[in-house]
Backbone bond lengths (Angstrom), bond angles and torsions (degrees), N, CA, C in turn:
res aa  C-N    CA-C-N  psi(-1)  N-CA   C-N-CA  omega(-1)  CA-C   N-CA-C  phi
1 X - - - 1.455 - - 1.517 110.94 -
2 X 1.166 107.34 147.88 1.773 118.39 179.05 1.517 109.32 -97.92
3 X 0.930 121.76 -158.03 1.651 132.09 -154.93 1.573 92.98 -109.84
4 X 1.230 119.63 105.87 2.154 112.49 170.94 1.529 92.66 95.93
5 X 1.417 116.17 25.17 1.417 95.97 -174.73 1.549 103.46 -96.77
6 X 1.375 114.11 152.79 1.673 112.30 162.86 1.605 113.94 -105.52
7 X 0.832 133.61 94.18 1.504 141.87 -167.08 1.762 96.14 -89.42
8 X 1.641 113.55 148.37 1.289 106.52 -175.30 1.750 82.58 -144.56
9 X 1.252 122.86 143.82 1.545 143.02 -160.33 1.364 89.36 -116.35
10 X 1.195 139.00 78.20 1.604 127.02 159.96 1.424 126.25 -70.50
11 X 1.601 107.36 150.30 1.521 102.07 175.11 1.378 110.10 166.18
12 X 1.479 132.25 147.75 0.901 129.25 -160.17 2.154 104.33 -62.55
13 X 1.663 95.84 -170.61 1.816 90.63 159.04 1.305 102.22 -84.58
14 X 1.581 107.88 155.15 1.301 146.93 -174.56 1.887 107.72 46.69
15 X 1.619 114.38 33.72 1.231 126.81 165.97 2.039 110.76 -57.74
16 X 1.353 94.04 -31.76 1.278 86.74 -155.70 1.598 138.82 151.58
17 X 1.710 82.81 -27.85 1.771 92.36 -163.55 1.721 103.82 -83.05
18 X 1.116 128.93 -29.79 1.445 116.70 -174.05 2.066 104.52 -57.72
19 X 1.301 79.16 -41.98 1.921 96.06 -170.18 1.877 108.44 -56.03
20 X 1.290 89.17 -48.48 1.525 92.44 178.92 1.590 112.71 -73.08
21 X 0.960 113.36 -29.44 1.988 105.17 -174.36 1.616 105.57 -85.98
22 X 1.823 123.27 -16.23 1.157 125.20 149.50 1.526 127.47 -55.12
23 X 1.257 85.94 -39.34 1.745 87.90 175.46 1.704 109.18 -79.54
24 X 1.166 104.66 -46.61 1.587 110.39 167.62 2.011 103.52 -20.79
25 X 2.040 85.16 -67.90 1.751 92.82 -152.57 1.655 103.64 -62.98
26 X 1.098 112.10 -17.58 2.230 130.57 -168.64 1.459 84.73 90.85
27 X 1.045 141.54 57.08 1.399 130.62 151.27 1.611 124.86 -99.19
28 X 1.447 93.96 -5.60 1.476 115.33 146.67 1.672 123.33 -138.65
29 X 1.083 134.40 -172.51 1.297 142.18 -162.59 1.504 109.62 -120.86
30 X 1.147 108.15 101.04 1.818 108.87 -178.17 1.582 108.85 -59.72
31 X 1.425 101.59 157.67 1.638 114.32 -168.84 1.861 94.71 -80.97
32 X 1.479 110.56 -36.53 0.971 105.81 169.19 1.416 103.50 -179.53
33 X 1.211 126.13 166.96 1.244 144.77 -166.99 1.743 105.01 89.88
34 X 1.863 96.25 -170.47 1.570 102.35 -167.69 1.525 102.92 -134.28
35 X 1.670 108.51 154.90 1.559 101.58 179.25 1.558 95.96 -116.85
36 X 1.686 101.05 154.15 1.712 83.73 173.58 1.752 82.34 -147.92
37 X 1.992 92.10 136.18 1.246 85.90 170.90 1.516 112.47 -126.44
38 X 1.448 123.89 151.71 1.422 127.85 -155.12 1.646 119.39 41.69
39 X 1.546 109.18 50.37 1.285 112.75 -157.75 1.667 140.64 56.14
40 X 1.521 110.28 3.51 1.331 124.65 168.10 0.869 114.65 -68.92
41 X 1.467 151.02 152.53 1.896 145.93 169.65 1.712 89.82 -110.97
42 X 1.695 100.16 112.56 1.203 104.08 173.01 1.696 117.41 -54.63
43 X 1.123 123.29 140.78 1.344 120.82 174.58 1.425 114.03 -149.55
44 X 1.543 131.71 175.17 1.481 119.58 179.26 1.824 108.96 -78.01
45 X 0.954 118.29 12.72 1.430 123.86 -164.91 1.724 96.30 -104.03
46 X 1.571 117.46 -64.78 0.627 137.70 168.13 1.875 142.78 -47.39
47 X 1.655 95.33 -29.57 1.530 122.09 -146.69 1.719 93.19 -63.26
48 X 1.178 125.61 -42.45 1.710 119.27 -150.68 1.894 100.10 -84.85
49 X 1.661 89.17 -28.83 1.947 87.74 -168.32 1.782 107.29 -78.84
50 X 1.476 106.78 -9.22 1.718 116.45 -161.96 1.893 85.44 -99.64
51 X 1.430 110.23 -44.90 1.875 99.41 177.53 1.242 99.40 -69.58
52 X 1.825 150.12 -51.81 1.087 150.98 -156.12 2.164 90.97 -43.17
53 X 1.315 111.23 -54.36 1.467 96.96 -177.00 1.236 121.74 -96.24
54 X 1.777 113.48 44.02 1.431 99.59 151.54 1.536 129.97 -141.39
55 X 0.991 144.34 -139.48 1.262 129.93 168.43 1.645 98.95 -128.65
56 X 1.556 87.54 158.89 1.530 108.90 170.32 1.829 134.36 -159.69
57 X 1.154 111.83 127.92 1.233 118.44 -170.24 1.347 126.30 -116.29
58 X 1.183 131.16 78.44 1.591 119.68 -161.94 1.159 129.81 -106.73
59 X 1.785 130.35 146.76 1.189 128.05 -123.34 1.783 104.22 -40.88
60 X 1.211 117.02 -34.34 1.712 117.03 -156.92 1.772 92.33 -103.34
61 X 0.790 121.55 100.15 1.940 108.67 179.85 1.226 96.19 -95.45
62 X 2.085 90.09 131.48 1.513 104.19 164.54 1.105 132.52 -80.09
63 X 1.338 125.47 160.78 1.552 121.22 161.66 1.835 102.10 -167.60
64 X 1.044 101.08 179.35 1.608 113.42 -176.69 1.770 117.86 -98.88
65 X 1.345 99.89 108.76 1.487 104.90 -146.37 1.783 100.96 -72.08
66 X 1.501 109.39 -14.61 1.684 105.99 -176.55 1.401 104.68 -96.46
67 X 1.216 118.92 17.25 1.826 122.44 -180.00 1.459 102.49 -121.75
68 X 1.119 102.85 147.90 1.627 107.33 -173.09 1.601 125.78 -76.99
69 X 1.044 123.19 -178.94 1.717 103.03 168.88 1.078 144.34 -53.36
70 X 1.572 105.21 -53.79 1.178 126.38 144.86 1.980 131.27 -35.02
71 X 1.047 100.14 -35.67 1.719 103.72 -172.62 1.488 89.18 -107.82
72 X 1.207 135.90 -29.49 1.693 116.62 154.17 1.834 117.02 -54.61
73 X 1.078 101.56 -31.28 2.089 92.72 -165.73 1.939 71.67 -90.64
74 X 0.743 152.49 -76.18 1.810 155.73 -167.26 1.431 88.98 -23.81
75 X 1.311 139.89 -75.62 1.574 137.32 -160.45 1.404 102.36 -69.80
76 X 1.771 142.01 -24.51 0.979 130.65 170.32 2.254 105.53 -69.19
77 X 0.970 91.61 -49.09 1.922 97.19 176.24 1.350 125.00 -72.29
78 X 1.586 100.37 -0.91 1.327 95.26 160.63 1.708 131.39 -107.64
79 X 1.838 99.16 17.17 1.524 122.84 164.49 1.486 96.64 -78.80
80 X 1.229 143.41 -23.08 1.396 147.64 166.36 1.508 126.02 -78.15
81 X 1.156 110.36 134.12 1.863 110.24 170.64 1.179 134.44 -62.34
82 X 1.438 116.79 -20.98 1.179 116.09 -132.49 1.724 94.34 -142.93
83 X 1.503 122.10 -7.91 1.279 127.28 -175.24 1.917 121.51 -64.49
84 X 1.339 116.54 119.73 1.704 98.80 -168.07 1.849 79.70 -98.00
85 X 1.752 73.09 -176.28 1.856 93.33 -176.88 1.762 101.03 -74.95
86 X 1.640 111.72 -15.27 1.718 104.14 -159.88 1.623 81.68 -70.07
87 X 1.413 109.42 -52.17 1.722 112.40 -157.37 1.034 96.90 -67.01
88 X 1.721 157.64 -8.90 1.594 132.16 162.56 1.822 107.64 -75.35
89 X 1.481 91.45 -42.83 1.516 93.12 169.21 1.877 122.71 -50.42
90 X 0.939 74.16 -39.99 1.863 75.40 179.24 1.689 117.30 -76.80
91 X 1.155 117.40 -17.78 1.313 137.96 -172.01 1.671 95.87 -85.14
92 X 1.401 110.43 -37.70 1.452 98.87 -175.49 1.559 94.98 -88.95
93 X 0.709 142.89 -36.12 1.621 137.57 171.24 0.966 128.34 -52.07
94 X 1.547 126.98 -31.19 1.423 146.44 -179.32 1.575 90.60 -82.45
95 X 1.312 145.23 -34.99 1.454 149.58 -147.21 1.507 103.27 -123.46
96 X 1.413 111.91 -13.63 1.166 96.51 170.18 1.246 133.16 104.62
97 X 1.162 129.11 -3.20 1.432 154.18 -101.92 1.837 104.41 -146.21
98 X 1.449 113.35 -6.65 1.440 103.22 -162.27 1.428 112.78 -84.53
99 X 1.220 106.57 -18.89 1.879 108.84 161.46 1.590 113.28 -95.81
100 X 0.913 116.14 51.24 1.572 115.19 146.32 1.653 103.93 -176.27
101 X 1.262 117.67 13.28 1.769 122.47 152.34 1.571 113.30 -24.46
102 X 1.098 116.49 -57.07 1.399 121.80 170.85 1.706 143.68 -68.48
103 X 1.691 89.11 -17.67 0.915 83.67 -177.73 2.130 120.36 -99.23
104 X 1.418 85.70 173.04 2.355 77.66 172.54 1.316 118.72 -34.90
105 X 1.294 124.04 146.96 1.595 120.48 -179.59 1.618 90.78 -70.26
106 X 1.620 106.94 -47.97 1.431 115.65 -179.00 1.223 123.20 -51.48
107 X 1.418 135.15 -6.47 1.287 152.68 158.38 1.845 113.09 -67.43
108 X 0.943 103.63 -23.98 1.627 102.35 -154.88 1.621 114.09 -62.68
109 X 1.329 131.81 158.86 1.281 114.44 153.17 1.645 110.63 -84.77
110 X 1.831 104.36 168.87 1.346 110.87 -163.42 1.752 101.04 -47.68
111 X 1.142 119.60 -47.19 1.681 131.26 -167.80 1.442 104.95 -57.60
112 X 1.349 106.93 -46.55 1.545 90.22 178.37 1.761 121.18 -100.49
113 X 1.180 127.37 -18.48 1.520 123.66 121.92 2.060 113.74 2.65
114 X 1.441 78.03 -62.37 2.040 84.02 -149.97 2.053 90.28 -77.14
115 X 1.347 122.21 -42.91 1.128 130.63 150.08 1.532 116.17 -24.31
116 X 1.491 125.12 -59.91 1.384 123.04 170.02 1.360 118.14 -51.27
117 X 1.464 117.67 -66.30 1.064 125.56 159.05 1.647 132.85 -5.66
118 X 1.086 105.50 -66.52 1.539 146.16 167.54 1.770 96.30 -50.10
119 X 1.097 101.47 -62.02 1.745 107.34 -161.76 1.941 86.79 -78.41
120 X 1.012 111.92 -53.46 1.530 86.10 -178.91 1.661 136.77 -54.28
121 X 1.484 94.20 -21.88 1.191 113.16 177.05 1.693 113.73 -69.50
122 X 1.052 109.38 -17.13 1.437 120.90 -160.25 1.735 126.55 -108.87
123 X 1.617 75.03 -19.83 1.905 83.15 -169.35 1.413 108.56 -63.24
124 X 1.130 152.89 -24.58 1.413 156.29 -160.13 1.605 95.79 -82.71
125 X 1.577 119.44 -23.95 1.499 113.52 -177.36 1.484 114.13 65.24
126 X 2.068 101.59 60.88 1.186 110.96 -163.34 1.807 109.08 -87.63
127 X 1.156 127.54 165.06 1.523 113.90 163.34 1.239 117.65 -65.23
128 X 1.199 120.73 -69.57 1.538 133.53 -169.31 2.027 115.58 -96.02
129 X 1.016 99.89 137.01 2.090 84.01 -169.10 1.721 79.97 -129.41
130 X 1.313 112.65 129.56 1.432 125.98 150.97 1.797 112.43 -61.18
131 X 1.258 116.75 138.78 1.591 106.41 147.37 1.390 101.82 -153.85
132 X 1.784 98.30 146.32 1.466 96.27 -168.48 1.572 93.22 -120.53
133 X 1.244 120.89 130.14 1.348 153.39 157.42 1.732 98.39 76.23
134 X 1.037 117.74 49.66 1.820 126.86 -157.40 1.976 101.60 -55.65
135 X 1.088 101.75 -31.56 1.794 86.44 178.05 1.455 121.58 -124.12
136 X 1.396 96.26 49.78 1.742 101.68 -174.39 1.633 85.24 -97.22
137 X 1.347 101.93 119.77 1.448 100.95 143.11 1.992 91.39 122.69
138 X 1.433 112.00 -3.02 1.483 137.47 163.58 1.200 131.65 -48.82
139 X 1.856 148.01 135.19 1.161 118.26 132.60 1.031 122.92 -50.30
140 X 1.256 105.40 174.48 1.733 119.45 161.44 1.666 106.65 -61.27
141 X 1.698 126.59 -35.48 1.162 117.89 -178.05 1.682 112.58 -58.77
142 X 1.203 102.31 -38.64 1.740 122.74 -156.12 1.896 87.40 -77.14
143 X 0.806 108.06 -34.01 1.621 104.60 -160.56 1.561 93.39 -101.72
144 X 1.296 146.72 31.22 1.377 157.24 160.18 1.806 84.50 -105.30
145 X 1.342 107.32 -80.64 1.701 108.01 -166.09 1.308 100.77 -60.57
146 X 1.192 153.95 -29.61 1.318 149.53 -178.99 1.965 98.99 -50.30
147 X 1.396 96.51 -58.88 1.620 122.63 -172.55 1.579 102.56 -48.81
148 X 1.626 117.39 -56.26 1.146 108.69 170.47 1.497 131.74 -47.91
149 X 1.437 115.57 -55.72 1.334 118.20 170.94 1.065 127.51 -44.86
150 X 1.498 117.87 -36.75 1.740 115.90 161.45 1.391 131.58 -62.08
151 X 1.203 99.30 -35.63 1.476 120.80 161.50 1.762 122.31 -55.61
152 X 1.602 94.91 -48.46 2.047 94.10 179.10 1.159 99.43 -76.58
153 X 1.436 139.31 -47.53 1.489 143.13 159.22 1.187 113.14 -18.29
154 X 1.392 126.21 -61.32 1.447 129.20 -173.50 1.086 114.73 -79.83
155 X 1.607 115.88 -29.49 1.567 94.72 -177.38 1.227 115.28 -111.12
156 X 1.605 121.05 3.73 1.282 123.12 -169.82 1.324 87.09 -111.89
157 X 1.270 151.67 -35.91 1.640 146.83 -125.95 1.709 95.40 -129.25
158 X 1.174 102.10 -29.32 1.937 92.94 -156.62 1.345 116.36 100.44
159 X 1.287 128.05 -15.21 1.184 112.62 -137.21 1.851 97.53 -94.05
160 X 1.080 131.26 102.40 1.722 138.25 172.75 1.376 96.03 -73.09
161 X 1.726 97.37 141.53 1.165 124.40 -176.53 1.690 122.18 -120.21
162 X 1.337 100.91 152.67 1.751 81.94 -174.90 2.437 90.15 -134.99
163 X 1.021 88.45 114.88 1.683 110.45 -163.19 1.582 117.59 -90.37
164 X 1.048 133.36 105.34 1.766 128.37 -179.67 1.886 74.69 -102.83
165 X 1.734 75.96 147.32 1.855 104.87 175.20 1.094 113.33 171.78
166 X 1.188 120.16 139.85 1.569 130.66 163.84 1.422 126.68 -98.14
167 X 1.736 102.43 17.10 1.446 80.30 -171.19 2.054 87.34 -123.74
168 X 1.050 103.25 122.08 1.804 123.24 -150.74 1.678 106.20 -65.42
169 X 1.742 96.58 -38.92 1.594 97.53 178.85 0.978 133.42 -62.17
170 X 1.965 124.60 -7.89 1.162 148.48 -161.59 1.786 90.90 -101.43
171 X 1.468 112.62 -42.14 1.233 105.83 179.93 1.477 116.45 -76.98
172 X 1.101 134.68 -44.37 1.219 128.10 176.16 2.137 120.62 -55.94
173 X 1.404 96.61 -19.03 1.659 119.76 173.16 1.607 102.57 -51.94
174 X 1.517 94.57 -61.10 1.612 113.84 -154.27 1.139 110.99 -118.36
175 X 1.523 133.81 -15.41 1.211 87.52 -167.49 2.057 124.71 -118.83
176 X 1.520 100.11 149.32 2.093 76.33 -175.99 1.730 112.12 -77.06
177 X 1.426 130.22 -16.45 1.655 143.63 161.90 1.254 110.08 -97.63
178 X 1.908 118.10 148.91 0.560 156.53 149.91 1.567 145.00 -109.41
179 X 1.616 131.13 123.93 1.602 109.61 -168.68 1.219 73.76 -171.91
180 X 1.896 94.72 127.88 1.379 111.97 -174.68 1.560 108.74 -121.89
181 X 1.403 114.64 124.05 1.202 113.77 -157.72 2.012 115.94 -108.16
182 X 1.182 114.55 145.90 1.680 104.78 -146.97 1.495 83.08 -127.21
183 X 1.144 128.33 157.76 1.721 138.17 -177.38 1.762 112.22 -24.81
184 X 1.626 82.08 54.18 1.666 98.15 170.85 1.097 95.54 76.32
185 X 1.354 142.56 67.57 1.376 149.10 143.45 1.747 98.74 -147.03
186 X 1.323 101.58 137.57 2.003 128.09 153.92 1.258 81.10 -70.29
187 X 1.385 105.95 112.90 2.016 121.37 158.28 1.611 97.45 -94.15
188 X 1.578 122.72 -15.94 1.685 113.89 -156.99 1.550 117.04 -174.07
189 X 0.891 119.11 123.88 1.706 114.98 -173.87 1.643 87.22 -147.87
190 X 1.706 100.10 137.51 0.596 111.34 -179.18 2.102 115.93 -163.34
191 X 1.142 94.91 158.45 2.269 93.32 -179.64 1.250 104.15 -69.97
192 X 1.277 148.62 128.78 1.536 144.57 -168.35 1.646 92.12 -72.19
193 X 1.338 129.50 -29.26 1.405 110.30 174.71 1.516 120.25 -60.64
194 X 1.413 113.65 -7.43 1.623 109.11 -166.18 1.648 95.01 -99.05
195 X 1.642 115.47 -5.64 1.538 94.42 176.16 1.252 133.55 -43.52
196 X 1.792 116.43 -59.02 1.246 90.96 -174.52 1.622 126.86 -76.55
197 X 1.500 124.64 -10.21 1.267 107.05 132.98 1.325 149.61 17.97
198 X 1.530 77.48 -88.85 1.845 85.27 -163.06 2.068 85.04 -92.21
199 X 1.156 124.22 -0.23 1.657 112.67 170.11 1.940 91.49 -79.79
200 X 0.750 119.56 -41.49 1.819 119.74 -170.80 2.133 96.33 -65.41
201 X 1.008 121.25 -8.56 1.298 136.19 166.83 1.488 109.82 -59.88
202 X 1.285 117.01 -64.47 1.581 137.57 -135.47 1.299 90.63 -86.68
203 X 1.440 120.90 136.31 1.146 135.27 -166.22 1.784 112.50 -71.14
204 X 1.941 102.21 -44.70 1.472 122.53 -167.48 1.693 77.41 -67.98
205 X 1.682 111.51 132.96 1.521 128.30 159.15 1.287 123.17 -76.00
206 X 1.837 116.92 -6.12 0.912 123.26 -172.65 1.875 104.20 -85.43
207 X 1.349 84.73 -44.51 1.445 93.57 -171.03 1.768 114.07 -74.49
208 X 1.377 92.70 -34.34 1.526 93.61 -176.19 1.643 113.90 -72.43
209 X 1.830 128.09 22.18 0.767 140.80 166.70 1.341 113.94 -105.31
210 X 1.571 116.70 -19.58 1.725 132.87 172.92 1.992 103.84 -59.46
211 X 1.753 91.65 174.11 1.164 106.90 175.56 1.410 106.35 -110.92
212 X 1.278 118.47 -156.48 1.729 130.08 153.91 1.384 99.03 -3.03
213 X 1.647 92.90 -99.77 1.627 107.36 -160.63 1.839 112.37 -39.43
214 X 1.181 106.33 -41.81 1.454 87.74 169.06 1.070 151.78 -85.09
215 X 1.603 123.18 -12.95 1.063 122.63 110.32 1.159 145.57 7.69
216 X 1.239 102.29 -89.88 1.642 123.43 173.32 1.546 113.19 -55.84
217 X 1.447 128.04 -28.23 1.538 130.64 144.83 1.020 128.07 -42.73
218 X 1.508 115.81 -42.28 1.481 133.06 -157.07 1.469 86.70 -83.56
219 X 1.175 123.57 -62.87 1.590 129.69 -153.12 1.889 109.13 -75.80
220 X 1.439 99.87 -26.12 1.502 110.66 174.26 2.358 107.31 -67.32
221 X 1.437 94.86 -41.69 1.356 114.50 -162.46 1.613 89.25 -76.76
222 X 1.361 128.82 -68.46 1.558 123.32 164.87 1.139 127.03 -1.97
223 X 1.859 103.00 -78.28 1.541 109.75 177.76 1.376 115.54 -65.69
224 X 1.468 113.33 -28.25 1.662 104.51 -168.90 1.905 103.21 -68.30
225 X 1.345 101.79 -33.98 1.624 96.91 177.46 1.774 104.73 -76.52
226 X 1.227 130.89 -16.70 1.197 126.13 166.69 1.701 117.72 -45.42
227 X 1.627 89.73 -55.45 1.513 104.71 -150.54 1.309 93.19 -101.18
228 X 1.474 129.80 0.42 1.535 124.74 -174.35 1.262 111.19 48.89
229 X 1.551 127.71 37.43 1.734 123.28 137.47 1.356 132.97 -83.28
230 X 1.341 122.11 175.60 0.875 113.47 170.87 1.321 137.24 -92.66
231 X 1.306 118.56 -166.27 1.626 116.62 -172.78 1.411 112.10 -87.23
């Protein structure tokens, strides 16, 4: 990943992607190989000071449902040294958050729930923020404003993202990477500007008139006749 990038991990369920961004975070132990993030090589020596600078959001985000919004993102910034009250304040403003700061996390609706989430992940003013499957469980309203915030984040904040999801229309919205992942294999990574590209590639005329999703059929259907699995 580059600097402002939005990277999106596609793939069906149980493709792969929760497993791999665990191994990413060391929240599991790779079979083999190495992760390195901002040029660091994650290691057990290393592992807490290389997560300390980044963000993370995972599919279910915790928080403490009898503390308010505000005193949930406050107990995440106070794992930090250096966090003032302006920068939590601003974190809820940037997220959205200033009419219901007060209230129970356990109060929230799902949208602004996933909003907390998000803002906790963020308050430290990390470079890179993981989120894994960020609008499962969304309206369509919630997952428009969800979309925005990644968007003012990225282009106002810096902040590059690296995205597992299955749902493709969200990727073609947002994102500048692509890497589509098949029964625990990267079959494809790629700059979302080179899609139609590599669709002007594909032999089927049907497909090479598709977007994403077809694509992402084509390249899923490929390997599965490669590797003789199934669908």
């Amino acid at each position: 990943m580059d600097e402002r990038d939005i990277l999106f991990l596609i793939g069906a369920n149980g493709a792969g992607k929760s497993t791999l961004l665990k191994n990413i975070l060391g929240l599991v132990r790779p079979d083999s190989g190495s992760v390195r993030i901002e040029n660091s090589l994650m290691n057990t020596k290393n592992r807490l000071e290389i997560i300390h600078n980044v963000g993370v959001l995972l599919e279910n985000a915790s928080f403490y449902g009898h503390l308010t919004v505000k005193e949930n993102i406050s107990i995440i910034a106070a794992y930090y040294n250096d966090i003032s009250q302006k920068q939590i304040q601003d974190t809820i403003s940037i997220l959205g958050l200033e009419s219901v700061q007060n209230r129970l996390a356990s109060e929230l609706s799902t949208g602004f729930k996933q909003r907390l989430g998000l803002a906790m992940s963020i308050v430290h003013k990390p470079k890179i923020v993981f989120l894994d499957e960020p609008t499962n469980g969304l309206d369509p309203q919630n997952i428009i404003d969800f979309r925005e915030l990644i968007i003012n984040l990225n282009k106002n904040y810096g902040v590059s993202f690296f995205i597992t999801t299955h749902i493709l229309t969200e990727v073609e919205k947002l994102s500048t990477k692509v890497a589509i992942i098949r029964d625990g294999t990267i079959i494809d990574s790629f700059q979302m500007s080179e899609l139609n590209q590599k669709m002007e590639t594909l032999i089927d005329s049907e497909i090479s008139k598709g977007g994403l999703e077809d694509y992402y059929l084509f390249k899923c259907n490929q390997y599965d006749k490669t590797h003789k699995i199934g669908v």
